[in-house]
Jmol script that loads the backbone (N, CA, C; Angstrom):
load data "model"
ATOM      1  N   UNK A   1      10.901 -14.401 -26.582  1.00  0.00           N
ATOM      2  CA  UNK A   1       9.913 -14.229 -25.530  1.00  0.00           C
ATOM      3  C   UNK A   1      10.405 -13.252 -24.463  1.00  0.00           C
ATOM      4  N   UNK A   2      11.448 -13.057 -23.889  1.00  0.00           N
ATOM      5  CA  UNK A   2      12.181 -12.381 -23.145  1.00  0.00           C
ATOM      6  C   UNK A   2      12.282 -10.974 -23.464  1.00  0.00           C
ATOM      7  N   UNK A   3      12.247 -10.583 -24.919  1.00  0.00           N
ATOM      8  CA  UNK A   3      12.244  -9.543 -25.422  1.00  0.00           C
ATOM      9  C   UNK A   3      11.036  -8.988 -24.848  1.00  0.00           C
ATOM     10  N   UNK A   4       9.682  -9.686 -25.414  1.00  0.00           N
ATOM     11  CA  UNK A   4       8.351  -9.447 -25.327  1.00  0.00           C
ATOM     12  C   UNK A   4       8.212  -8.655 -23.840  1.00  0.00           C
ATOM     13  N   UNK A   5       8.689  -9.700 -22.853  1.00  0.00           N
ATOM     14  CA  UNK A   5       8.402  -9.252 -21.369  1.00  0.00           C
ATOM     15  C   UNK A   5       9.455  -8.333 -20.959  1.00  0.00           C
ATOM     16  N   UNK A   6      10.542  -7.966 -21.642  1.00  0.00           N
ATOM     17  CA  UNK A   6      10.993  -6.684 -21.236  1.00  0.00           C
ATOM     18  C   UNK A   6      10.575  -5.593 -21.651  1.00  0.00           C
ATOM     19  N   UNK A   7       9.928  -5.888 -23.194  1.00  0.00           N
ATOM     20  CA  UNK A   7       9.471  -4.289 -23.567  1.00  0.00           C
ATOM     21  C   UNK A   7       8.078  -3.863 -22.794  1.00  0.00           C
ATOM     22  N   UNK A   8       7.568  -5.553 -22.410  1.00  0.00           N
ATOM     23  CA  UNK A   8       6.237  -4.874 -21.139  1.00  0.00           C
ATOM     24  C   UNK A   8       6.905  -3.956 -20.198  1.00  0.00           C
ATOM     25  N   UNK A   9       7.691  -4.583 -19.471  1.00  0.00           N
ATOM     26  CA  UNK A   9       8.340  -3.766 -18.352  1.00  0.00           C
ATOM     27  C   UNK A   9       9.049  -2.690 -18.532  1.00  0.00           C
ATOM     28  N   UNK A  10       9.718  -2.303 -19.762  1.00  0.00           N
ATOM     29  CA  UNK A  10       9.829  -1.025 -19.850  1.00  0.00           C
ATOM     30  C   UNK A  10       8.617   0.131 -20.166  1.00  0.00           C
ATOM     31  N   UNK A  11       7.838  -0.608 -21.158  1.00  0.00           N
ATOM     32  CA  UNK A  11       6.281   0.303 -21.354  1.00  0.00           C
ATOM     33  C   UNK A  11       5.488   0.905 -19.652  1.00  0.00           C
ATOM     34  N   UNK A  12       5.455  -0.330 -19.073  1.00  0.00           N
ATOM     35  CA  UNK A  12       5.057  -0.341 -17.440  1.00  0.00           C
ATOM     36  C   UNK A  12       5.744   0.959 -16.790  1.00  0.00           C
ATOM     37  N   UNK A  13       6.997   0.600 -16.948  1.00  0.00           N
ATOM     38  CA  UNK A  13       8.142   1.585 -16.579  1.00  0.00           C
ATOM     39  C   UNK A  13       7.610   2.851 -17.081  1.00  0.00           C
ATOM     40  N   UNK A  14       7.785   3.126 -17.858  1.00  0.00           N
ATOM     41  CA  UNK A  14       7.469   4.792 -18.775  1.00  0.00           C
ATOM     42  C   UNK A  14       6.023   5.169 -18.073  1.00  0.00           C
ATOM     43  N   UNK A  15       5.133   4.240 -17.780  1.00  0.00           N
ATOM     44  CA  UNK A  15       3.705   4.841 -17.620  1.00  0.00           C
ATOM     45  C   UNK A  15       3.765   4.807 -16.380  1.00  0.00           C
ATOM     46  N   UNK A  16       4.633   4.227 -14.807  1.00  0.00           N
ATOM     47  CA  UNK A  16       4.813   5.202 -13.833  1.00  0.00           C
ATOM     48  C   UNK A  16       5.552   6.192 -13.346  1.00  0.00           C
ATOM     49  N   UNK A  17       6.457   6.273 -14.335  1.00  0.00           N
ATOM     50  CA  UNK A  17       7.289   7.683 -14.696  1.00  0.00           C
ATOM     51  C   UNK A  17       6.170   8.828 -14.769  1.00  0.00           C
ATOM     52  N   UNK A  18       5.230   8.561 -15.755  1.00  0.00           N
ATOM     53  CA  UNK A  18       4.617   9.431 -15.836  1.00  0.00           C
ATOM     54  C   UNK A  18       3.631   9.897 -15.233  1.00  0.00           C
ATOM     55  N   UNK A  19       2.883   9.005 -14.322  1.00  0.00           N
ATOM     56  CA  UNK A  19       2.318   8.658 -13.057  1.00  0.00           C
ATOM     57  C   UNK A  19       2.628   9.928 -12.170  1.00  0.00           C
ATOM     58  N   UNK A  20       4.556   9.721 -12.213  1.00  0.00           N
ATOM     59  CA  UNK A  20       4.758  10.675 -11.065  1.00  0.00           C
ATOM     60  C   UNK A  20       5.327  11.891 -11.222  1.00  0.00           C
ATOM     61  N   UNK A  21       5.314  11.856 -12.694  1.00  0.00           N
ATOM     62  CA  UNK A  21       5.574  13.313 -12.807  1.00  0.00           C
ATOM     63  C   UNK A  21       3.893  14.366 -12.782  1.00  0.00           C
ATOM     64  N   UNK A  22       3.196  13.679 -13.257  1.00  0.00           N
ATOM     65  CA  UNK A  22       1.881  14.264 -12.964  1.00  0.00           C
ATOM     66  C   UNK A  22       1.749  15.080 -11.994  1.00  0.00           C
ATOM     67  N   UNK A  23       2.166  13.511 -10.849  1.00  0.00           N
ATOM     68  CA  UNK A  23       1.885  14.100  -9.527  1.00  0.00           C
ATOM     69  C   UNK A  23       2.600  14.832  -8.787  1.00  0.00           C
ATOM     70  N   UNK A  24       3.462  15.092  -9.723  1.00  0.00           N
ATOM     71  CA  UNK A  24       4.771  16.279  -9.084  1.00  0.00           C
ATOM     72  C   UNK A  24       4.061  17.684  -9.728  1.00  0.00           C
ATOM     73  N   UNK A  25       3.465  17.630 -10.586  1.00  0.00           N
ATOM     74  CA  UNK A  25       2.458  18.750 -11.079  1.00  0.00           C
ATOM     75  C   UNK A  25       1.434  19.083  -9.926  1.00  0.00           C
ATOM     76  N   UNK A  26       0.504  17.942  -9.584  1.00  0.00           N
ATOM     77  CA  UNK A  26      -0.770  18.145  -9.338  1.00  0.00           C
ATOM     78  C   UNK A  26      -1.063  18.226  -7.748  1.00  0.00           C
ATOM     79  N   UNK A  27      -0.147  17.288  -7.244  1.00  0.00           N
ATOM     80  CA  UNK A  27      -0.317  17.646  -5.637  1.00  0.00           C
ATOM     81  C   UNK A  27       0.121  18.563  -4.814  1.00  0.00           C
ATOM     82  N   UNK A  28      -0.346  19.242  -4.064  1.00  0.00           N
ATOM     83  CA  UNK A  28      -0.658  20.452  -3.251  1.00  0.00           C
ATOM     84  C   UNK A  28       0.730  20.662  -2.384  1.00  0.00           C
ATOM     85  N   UNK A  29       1.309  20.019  -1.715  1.00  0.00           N
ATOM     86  CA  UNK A  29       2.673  20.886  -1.160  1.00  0.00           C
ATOM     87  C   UNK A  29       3.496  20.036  -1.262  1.00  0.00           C
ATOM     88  N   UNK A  30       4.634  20.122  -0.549  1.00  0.00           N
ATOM     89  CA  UNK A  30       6.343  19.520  -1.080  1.00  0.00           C
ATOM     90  C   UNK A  30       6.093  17.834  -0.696  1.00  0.00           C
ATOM     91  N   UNK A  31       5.069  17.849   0.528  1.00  0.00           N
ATOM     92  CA  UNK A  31       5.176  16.261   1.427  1.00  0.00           C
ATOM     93  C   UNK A  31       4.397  15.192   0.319  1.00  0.00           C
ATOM     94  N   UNK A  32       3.491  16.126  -0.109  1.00  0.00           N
ATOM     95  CA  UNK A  32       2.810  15.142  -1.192  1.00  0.00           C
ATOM     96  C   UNK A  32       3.573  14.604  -2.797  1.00  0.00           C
ATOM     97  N   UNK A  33       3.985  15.710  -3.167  1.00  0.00           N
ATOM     98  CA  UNK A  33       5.041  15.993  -4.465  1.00  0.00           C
ATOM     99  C   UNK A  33       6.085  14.906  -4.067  1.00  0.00           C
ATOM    100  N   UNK A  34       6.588  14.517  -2.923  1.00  0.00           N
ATOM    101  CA  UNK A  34       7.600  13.630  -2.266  1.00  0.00           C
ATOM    102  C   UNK A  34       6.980  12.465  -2.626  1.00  0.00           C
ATOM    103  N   UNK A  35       5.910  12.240  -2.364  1.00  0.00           N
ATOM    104  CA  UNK A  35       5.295  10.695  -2.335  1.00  0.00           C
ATOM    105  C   UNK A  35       5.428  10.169  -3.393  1.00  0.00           C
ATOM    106  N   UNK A  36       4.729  11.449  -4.207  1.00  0.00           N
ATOM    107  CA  UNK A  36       4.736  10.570  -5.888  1.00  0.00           C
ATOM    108  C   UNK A  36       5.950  10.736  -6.457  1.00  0.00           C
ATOM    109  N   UNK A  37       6.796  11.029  -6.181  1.00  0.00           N
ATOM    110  CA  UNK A  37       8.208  11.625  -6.355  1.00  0.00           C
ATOM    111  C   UNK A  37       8.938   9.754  -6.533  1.00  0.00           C
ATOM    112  N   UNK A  38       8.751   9.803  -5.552  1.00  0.00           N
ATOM    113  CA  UNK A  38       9.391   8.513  -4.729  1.00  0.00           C
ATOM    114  C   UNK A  38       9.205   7.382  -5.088  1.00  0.00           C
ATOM    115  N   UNK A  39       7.727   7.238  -5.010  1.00  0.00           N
ATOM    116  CA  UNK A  39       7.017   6.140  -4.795  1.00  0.00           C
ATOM    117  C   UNK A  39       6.570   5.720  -6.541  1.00  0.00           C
ATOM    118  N   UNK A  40       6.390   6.364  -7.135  1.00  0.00           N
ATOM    119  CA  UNK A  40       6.257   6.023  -8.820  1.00  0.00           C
ATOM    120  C   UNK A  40       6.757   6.032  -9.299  1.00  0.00           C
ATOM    121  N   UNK A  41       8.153   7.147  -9.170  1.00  0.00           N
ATOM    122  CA  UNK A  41       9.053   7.470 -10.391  1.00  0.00           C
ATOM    123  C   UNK A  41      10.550   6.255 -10.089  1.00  0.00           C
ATOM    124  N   UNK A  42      10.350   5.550  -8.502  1.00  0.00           N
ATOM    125  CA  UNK A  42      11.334   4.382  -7.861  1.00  0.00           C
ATOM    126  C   UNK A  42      10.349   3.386  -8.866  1.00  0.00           C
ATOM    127  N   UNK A  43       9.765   3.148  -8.716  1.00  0.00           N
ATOM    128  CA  UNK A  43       8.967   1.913  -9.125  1.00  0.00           C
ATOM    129  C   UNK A  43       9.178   1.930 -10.577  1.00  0.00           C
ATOM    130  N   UNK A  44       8.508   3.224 -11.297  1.00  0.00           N
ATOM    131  CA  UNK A  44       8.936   3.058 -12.746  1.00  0.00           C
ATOM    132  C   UNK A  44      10.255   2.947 -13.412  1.00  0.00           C
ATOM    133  N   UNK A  45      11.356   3.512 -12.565  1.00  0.00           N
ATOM    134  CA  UNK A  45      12.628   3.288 -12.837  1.00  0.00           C
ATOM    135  C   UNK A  45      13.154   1.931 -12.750  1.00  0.00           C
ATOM    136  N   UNK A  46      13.088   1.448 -11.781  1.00  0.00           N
ATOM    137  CA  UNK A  46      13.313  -0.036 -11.304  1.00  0.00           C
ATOM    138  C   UNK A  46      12.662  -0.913 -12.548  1.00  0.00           C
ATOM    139  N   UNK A  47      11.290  -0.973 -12.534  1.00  0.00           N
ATOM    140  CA  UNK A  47      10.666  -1.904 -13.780  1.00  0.00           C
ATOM    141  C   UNK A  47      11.476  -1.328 -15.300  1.00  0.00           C
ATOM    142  N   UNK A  48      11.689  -0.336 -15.560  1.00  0.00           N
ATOM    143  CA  UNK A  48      11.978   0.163 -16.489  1.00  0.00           C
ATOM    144  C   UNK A  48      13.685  -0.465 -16.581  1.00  0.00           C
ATOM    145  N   UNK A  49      14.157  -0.315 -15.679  1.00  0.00           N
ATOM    146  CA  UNK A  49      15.662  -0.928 -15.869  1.00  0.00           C
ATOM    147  C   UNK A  49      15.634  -2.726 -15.951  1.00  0.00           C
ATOM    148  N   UNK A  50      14.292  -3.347 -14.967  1.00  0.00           N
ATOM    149  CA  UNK A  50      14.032  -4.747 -15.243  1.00  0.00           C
ATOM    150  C   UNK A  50      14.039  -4.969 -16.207  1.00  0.00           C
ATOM    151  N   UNK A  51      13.372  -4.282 -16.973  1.00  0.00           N
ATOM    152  CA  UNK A  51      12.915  -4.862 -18.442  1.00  0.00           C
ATOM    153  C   UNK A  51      14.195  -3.913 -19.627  1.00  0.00           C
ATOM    154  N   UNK A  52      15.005  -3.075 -19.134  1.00  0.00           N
ATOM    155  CA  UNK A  52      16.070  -3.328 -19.934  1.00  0.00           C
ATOM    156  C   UNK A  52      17.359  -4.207 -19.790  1.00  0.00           C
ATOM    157  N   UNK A  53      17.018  -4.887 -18.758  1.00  0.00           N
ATOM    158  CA  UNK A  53      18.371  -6.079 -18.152  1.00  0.00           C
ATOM    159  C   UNK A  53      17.439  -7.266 -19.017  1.00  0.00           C
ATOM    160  N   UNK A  54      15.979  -7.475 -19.008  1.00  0.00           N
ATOM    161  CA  UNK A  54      15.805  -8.798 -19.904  1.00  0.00           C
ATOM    162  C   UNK A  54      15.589  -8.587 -21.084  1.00  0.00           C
ATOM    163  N   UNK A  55      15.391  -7.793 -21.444  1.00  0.00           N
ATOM    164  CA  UNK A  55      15.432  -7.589 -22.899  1.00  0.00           C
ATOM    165  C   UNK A  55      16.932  -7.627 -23.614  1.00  0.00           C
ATOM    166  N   UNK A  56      18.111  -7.216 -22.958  1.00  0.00           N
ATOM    167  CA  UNK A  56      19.242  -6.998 -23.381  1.00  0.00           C
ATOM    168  C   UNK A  56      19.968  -8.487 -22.951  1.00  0.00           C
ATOM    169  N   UNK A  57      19.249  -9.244 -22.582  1.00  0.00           N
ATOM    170  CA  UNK A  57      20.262 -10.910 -22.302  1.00  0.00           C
ATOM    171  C   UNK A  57      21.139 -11.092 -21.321  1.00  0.00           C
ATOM    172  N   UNK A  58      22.147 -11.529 -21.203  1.00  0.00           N
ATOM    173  CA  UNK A  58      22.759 -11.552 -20.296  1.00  0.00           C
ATOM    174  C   UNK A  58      23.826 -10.818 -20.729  1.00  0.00           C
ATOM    175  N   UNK A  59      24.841 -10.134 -20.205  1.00  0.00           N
ATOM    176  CA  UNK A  59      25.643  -9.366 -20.274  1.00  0.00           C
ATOM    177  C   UNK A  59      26.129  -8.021 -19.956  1.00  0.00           C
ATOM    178  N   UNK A  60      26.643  -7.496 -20.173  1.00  0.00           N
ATOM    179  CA  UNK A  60      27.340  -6.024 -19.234  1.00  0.00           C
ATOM    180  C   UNK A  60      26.043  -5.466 -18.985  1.00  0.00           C
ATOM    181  N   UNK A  61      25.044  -4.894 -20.332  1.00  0.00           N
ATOM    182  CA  UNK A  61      24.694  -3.871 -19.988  1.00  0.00           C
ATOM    183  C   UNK A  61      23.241  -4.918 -18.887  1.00  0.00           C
ATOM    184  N   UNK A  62      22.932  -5.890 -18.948  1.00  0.00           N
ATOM    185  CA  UNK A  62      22.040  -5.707 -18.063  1.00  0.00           C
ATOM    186  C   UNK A  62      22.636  -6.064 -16.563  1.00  0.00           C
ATOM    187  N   UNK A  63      24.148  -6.393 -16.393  1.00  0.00           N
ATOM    188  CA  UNK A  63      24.674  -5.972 -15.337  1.00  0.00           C
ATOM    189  C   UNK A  63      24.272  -4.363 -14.629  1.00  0.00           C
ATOM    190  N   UNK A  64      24.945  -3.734 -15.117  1.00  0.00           N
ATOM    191  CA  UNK A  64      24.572  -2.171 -15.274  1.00  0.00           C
ATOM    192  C   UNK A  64      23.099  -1.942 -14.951  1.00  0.00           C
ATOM    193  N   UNK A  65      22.033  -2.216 -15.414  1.00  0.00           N
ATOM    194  CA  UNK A  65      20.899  -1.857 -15.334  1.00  0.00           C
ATOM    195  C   UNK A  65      20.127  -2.763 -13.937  1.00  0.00           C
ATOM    196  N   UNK A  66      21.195  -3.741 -13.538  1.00  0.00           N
ATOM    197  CA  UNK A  66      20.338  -4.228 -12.405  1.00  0.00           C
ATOM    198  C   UNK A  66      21.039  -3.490 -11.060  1.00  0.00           C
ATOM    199  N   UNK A  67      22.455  -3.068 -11.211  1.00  0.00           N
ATOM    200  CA  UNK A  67      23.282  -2.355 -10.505  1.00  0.00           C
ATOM    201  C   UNK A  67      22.931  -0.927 -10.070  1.00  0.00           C
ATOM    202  N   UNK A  68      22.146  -0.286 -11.499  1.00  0.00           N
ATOM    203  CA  UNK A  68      21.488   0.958 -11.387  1.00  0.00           C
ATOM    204  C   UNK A  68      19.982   0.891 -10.369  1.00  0.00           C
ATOM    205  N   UNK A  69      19.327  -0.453 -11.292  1.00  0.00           N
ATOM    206  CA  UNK A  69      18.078  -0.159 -10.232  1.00  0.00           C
ATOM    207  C   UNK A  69      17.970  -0.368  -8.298  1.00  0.00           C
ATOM    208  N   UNK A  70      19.311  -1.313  -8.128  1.00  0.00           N
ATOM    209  CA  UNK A  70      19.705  -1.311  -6.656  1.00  0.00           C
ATOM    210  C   UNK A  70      19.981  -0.297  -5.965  1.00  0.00           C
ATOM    211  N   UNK A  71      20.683   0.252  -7.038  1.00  0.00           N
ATOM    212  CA  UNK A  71      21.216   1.948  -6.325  1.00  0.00           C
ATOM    213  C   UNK A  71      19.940   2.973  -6.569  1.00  0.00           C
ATOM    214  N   UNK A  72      19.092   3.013  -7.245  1.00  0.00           N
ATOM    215  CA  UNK A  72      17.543   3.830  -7.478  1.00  0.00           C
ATOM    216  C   UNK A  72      17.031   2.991  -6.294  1.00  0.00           C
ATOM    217  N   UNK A  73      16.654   1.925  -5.851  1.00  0.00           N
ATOM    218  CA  UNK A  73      16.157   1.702  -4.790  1.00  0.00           C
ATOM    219  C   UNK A  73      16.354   2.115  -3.100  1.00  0.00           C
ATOM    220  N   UNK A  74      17.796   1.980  -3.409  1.00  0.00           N
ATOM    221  CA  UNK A  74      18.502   2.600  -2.205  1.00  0.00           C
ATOM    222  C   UNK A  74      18.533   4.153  -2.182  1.00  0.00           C
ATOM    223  N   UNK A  75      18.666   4.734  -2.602  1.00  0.00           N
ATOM    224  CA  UNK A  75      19.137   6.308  -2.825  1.00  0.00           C
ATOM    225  C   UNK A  75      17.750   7.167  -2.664  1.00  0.00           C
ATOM    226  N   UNK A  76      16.738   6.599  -3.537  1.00  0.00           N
ATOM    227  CA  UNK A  76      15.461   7.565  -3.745  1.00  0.00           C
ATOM    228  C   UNK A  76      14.742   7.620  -2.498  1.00  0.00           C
ATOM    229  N   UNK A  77      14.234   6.695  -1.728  1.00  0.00           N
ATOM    230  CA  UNK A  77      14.059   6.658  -0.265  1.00  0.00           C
ATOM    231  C   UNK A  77      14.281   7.325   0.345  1.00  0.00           C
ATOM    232  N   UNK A  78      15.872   7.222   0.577  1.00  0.00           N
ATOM    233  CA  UNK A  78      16.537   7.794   1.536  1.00  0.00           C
ATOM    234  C   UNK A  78      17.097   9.517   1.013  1.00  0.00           C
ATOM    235  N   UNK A  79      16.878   9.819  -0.025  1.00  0.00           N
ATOM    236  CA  UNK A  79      17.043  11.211  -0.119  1.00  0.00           C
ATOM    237  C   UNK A  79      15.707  11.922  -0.132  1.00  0.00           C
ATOM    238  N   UNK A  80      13.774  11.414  -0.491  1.00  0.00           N
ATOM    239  CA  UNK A  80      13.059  11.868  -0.121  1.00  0.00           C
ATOM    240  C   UNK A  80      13.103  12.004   0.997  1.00  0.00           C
ATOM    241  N   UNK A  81      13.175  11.421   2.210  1.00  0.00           N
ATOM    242  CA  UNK A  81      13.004  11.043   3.692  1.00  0.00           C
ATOM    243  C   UNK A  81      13.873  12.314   4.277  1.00  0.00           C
ATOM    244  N   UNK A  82      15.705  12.363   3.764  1.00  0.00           N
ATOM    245  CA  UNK A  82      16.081  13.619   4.171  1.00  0.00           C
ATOM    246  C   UNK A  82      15.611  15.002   3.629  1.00  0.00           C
ATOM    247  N   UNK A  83      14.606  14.975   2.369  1.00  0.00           N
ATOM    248  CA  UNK A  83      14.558  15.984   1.856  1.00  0.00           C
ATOM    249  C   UNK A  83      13.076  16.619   2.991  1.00  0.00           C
ATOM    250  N   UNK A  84      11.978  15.630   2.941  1.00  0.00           N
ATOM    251  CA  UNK A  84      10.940  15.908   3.883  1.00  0.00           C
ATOM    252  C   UNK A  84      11.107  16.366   4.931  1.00  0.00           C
ATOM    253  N   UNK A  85      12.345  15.611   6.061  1.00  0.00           N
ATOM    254  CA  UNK A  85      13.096  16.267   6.868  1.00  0.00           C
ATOM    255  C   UNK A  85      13.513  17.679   6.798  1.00  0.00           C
ATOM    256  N   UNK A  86      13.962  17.406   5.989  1.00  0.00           N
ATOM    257  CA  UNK A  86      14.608  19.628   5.814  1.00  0.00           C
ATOM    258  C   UNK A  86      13.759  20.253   5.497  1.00  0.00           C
ATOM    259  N   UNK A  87      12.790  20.008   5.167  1.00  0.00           N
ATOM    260  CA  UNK A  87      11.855  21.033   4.761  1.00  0.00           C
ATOM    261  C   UNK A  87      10.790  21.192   5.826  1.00  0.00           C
ATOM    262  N   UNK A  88      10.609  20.213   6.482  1.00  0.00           N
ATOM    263  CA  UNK A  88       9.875  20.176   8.236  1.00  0.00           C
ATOM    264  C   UNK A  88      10.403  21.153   9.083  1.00  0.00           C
ATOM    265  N   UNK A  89      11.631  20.672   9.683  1.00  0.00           N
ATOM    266  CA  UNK A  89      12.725  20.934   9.474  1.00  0.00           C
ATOM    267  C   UNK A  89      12.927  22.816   9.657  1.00  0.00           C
ATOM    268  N   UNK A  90      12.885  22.866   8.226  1.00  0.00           N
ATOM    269  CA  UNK A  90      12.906  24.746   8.157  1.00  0.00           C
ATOM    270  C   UNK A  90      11.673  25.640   7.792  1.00  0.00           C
ATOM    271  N   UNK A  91      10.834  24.415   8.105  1.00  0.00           N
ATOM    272  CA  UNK A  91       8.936  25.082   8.247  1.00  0.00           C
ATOM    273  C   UNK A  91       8.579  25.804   6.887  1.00  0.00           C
ATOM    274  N   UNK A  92       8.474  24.220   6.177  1.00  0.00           N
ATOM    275  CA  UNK A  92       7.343  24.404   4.998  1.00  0.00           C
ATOM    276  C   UNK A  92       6.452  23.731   5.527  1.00  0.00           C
ATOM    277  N   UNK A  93       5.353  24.011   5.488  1.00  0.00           N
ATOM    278  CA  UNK A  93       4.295  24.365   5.727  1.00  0.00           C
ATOM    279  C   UNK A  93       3.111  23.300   5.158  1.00  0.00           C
ATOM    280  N   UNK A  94       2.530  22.303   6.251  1.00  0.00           N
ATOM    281  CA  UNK A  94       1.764  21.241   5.285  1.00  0.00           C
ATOM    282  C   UNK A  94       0.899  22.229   4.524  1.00  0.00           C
ATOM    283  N   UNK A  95      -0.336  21.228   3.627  1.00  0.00           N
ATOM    284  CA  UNK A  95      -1.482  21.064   2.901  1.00  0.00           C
ATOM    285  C   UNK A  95      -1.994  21.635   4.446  1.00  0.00           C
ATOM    286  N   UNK A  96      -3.026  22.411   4.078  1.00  0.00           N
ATOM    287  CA  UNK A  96      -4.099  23.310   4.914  1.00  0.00           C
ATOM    288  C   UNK A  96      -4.988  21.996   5.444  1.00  0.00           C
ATOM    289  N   UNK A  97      -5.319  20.903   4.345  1.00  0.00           N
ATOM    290  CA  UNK A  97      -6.695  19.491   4.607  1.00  0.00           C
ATOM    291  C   UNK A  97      -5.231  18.590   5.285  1.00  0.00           C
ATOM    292  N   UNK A  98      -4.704  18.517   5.743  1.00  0.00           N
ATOM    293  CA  UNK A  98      -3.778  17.090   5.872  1.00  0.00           C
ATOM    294  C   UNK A  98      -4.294  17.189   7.536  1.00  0.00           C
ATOM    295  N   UNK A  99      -4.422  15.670   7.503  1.00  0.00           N
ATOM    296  CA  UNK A  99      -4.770  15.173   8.560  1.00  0.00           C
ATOM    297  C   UNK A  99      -4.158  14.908   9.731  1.00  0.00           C
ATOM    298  N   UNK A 100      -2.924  14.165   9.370  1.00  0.00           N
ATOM    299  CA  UNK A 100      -1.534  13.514   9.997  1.00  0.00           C
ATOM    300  C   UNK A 100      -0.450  14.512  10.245  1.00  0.00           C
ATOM    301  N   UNK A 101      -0.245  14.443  11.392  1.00  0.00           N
ATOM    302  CA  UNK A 101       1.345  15.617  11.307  1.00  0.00           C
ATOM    303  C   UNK A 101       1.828  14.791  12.015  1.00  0.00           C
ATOM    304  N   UNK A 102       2.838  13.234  11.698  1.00  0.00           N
ATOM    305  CA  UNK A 102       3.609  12.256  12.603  1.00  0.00           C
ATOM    306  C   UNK A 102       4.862  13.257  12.876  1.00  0.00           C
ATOM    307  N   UNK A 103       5.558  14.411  12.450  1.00  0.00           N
ATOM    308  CA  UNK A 103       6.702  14.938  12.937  1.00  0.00           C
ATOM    309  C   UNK A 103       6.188  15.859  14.299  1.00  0.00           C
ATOM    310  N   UNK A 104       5.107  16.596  14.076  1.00  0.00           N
ATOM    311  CA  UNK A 104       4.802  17.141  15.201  1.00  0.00           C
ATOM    312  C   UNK A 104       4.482  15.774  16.868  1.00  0.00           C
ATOM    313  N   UNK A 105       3.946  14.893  16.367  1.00  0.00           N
ATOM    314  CA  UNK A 105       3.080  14.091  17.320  1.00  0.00           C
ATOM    315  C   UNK A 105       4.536  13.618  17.768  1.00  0.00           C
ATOM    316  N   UNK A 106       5.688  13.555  16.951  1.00  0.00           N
ATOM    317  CA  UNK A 106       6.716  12.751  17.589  1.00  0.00           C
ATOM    318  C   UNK A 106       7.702  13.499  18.470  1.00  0.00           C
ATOM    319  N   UNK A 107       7.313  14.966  17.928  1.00  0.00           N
ATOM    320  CA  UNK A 107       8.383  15.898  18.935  1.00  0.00           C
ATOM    321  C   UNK A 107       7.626  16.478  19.868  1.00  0.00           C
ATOM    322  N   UNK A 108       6.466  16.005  20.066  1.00  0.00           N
ATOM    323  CA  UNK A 108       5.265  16.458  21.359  1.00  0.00           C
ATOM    324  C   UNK A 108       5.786  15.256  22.414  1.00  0.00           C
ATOM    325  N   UNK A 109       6.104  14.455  21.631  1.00  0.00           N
ATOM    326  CA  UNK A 109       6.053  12.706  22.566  1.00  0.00           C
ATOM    327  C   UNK A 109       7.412  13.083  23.202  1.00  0.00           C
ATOM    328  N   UNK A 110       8.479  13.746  22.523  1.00  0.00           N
ATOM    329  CA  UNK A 110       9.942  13.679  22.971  1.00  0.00           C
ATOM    330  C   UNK A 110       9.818  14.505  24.123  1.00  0.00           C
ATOM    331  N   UNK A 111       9.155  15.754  24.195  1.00  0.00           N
ATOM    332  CA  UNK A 111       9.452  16.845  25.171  1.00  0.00           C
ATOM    333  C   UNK A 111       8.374  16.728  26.508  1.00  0.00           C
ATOM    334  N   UNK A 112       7.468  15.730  26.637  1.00  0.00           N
ATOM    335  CA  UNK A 112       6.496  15.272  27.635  1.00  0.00           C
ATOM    336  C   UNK A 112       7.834  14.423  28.145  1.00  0.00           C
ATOM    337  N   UNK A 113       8.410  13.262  27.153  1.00  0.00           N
ATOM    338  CA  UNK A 113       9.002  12.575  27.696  1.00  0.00           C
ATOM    339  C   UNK A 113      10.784  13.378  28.197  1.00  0.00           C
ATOM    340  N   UNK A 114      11.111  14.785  28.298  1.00  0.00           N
ATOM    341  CA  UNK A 114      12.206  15.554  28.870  1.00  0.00           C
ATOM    342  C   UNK A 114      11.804  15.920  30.057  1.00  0.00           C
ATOM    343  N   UNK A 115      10.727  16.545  30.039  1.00  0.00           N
ATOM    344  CA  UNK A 115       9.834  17.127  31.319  1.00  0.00           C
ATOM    345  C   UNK A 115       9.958  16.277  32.715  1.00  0.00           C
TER     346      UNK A 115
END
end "model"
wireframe off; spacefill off
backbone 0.3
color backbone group
């Protein structure tokens, strides 16, 4: 039975992998490409390593694979977040339609609040 529900979670896994590579194709500038970057290809990795830690029983390798998805949880975050940063940063340039600019609104807020 364990088998069963890991090869779900790896299948799961593979189909938001692919989710976000799409959307590393299809969305319009670097901030968006980040999202799905992040946000699908963390998720599909993580489920994808879940379901190779239960499928594989107890032992090393699903040590390893729960060790890996802690460190994919931690790491992918935090290197989109600096990558969005640098690229703000050294003025790439949103989507022409984007609504939200929280980096601008926050360095408008800093320099009212120097003044």
């Amino acid at each position: 039975m364990s088998d069963v529900i890991g090869y779900i979670l790896v299948a799961v896994g593979v189909l938001f992998n692919v989710f976000g590579c799409i959307g590393l194709v299809r969305f319009p500038d670097v901030y968006n490409r980040l999202q799905a970057a992040t946000k699908c290809v963390t998720l599909g990795t993580v489920l994808l390593l879940a379901g190779v830690a239960i499928a594989s029983g107890v032992g090393a390798t699903a040590a390893k694979a729960i060790i890996c998805a802690v460190f994919v949880l931690v790491t992918s975050p935090t290197a989109a977040h600096a990558i969005a940063k640098g690229a703000y940063a050294s003025g790439v340039k949103l989507w022409d339609q984007t609504v939200v600019d929280k980096y601008a609104e926050q360095a408008k807020g800093e320099t009212s609040r120097l003044a």
